[in-house]
N, CA, C and O atoms as a GROMACS GRO file, in nm:
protein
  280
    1UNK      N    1   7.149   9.824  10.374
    1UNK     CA    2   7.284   9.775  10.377
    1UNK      C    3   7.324   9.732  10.235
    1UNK      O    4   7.250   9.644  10.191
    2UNK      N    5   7.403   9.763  10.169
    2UNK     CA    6   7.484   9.756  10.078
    2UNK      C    7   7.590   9.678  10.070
    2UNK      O    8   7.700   9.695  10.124
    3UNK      N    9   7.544   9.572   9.985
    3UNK     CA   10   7.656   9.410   9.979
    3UNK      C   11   7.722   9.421   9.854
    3UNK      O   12   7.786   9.320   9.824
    4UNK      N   13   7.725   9.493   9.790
    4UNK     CA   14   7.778   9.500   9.634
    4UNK      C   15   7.727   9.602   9.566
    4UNK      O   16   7.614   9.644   9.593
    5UNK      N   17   7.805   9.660   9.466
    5UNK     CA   18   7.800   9.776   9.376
    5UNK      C   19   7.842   9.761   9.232
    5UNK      O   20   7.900   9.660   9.191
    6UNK      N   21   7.821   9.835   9.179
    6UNK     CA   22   7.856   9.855   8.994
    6UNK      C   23   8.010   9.811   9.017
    6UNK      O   24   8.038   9.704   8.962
    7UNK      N   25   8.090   9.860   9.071
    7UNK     CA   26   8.238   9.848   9.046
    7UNK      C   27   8.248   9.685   9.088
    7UNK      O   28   8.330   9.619   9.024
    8UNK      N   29   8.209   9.652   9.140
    8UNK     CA   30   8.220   9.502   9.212
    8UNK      C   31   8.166   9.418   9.098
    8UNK      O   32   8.244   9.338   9.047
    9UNK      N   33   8.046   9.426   9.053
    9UNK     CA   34   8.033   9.385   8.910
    9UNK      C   35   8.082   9.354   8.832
    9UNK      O   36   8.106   9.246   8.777
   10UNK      N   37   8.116   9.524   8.809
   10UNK     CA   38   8.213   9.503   8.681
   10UNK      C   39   8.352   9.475   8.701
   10UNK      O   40   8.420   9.495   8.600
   11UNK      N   41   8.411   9.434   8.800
   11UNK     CA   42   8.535   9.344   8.802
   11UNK      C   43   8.486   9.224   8.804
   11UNK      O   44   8.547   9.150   8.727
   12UNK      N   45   8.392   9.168   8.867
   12UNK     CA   46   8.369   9.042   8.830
   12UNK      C   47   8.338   8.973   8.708
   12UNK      O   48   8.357   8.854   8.683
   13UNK      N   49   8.289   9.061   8.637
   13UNK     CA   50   8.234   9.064   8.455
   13UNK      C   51   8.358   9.008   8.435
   13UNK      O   52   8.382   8.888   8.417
   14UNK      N   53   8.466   9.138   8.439
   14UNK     CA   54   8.613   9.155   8.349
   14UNK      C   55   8.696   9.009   8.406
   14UNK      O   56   8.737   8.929   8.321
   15UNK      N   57   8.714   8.986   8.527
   15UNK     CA   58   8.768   8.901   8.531
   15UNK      C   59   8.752   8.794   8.503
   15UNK      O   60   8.857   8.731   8.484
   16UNK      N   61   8.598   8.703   8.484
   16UNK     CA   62   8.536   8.625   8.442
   16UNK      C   63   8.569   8.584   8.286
   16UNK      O   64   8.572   8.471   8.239
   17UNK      N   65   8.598   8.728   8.208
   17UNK     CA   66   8.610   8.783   8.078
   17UNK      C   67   8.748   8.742   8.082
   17UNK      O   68   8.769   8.667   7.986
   18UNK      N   69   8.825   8.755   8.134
   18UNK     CA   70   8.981   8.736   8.082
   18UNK      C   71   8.995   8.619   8.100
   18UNK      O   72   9.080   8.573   8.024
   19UNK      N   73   8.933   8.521   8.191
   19UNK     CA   74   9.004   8.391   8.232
   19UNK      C   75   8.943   8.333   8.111
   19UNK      O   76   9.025   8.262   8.054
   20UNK      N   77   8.790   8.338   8.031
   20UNK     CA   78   8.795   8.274   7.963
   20UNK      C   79   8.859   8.319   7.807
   20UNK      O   80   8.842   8.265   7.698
   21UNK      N   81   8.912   8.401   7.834
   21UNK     CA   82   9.054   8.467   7.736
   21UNK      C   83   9.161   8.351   7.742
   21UNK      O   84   9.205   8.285   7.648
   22UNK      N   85   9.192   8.343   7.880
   22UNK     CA   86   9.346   8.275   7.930
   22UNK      C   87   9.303   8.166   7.888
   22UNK      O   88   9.398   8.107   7.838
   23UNK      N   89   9.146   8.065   7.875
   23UNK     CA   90   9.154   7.937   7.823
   23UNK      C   91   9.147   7.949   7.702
   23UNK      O   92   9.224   7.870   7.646
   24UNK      N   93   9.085   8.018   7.627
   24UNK     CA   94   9.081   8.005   7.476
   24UNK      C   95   9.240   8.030   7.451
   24UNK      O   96   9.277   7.963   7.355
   25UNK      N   97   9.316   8.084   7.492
   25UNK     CA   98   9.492   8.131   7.466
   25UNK      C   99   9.514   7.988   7.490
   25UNK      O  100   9.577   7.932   7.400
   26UNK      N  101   9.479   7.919   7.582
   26UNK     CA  102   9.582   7.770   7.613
   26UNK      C  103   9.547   7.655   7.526
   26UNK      O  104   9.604   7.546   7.529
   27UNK      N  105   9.392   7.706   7.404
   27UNK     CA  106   9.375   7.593   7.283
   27UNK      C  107   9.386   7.631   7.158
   27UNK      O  108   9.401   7.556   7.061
   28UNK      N  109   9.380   7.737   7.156
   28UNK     CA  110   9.432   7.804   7.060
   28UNK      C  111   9.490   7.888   7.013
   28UNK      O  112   9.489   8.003   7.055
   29UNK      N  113   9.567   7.840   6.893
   29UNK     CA  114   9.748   7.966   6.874
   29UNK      C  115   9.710   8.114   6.853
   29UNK      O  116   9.788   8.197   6.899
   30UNK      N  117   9.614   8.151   6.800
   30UNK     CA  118   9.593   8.292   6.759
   30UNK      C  119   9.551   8.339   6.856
   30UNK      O  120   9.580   8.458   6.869
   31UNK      N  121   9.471   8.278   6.960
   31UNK     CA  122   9.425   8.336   7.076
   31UNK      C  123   9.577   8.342   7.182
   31UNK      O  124   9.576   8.416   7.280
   32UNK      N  125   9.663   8.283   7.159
   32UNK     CA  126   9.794   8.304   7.254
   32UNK      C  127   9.845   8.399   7.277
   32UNK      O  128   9.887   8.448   7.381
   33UNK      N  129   9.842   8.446   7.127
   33UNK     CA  130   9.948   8.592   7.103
   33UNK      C  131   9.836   8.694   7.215
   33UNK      O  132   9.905   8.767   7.286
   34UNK      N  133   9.696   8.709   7.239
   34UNK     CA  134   9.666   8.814   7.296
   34UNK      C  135   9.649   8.787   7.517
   34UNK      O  136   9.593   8.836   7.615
   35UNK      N  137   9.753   8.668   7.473
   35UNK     CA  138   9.760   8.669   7.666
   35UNK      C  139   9.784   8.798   7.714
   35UNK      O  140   9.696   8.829   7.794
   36UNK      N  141   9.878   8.897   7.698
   36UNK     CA  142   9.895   9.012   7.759
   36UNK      C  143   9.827   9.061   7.757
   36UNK      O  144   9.839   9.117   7.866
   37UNK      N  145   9.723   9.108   7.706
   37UNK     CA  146   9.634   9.169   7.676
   37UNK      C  147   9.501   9.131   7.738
   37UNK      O  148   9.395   9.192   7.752
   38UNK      N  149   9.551   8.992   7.775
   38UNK     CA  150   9.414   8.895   7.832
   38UNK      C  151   9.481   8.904   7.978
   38UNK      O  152   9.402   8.820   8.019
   39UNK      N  153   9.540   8.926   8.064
   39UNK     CA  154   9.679   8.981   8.187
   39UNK      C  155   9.568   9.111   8.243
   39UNK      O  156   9.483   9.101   8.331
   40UNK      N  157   9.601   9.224   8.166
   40UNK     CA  158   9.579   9.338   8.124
   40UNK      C  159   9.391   9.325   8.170
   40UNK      O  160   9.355   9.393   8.266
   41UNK      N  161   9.344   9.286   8.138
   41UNK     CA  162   9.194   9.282   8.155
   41UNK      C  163   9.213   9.225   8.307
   41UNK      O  164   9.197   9.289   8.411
   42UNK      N  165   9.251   9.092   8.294
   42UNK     CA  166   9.252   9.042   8.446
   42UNK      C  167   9.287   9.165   8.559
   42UNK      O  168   9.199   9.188   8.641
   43UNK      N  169   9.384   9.228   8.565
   43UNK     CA  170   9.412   9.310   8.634
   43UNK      C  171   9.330   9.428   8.654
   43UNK      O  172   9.286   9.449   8.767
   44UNK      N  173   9.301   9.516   8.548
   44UNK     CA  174   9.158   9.577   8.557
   44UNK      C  175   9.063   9.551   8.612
   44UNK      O  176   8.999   9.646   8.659
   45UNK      N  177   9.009   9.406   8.629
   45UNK     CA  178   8.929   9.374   8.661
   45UNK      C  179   8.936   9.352   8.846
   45UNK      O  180   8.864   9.395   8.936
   46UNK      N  181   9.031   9.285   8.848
   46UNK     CA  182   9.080   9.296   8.997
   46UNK      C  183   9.095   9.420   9.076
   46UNK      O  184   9.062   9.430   9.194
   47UNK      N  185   9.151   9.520   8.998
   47UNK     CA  186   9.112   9.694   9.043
   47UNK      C  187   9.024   9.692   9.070
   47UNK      O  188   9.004   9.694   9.192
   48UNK      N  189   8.902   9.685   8.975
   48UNK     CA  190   8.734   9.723   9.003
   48UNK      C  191   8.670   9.656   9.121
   48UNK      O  192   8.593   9.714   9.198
   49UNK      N  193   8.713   9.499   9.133
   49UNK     CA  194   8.675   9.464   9.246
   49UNK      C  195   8.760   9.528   9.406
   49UNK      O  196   8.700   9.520   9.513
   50UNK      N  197   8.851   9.567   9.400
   50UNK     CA  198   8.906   9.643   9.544
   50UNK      C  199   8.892   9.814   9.530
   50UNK      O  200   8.908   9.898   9.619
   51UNK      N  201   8.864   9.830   9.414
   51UNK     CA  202   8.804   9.974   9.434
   51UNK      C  203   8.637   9.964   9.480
   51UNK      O  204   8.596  10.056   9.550
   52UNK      N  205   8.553   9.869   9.447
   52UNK     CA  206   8.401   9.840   9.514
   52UNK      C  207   8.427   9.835   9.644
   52UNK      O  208   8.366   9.903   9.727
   53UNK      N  209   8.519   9.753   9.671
   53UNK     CA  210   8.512   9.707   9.815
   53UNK      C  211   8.552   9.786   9.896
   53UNK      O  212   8.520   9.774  10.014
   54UNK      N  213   8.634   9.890   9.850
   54UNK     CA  214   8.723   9.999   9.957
   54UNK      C  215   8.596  10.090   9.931
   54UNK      O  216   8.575  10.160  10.030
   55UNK      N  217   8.490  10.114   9.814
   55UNK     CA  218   8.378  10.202   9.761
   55UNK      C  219   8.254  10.156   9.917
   55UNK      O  220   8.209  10.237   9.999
   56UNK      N  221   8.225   9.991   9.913
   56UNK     CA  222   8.119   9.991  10.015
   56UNK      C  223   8.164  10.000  10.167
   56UNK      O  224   8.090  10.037  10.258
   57UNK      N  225   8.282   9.963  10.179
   57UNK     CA  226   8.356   9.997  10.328
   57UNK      C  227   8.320  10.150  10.342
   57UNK      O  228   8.232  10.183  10.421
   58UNK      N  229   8.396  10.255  10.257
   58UNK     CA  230   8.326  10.370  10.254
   58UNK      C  231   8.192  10.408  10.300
   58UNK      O  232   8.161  10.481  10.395
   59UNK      N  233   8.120  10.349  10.221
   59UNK     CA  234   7.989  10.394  10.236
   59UNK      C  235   7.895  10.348  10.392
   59UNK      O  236   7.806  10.407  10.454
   60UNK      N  237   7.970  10.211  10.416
   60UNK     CA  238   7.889  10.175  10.562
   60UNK      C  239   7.999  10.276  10.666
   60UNK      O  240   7.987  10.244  10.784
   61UNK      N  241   8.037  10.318  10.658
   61UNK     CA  242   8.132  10.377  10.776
   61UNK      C  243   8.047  10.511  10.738
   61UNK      O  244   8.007  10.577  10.835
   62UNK      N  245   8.016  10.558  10.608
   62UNK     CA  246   7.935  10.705  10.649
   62UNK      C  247   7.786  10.704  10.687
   62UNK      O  248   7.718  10.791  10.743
   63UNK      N  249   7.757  10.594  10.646
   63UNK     CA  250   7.625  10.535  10.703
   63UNK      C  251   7.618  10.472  10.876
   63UNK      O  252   7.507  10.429  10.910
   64UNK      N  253   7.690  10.468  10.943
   64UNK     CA  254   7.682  10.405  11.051
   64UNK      C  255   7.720  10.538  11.146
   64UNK      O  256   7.685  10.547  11.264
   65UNK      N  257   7.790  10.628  11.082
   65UNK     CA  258   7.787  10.753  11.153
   65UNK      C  259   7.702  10.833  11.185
   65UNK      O  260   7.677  10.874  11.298
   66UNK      N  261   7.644  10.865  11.072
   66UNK     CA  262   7.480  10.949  11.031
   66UNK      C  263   7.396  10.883  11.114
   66UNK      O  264   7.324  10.950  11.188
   67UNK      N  265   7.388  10.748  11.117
   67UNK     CA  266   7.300  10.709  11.207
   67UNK      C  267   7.302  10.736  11.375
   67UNK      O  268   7.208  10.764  11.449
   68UNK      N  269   7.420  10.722  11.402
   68UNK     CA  270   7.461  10.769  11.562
   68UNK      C  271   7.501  10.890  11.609
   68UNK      O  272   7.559  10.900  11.717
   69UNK      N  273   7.468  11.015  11.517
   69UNK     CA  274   7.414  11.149  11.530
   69UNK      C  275   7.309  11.170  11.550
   69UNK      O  276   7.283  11.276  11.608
   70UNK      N  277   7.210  11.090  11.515
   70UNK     CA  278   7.080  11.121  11.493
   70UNK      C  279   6.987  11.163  11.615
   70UNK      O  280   6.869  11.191  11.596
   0.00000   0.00000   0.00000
């Protein structure tokens, strides 16, 4: 059974990655200017996690079939 995957990961990485973007932007000025950009990651990152999850839903639904052919 399969609880998590690479894509699930790596949205969790990225998003982990941007928020501490969004705090370094809220103490410091040079880090401000790249909020969009720090947005931009967040969102990517949130993709990767509902593309894993729609990825292991996938996978137990072809796995639970195969099994009740058998």
């Amino acid at each position: 059974m399969v609880m998590i995957n690479g894509e699930t990961i790596t949205g969790i990485a990225l998003a982990f990655l941007a928020l501490l973007f969004i705090f370094a932007g809220t103490v410091n000025k040079v880090w401000a200017l790249l909020l969009p950009a720090d947005y931009l990651i967040l969102a990517i990152g949130g993709a990767f996690i509902v593309l894993g999850i729609i990825s292991i839903r996938k996978y137990r639904g072809g796995e639970l079939e195969e099994q009740s052919h058998q």
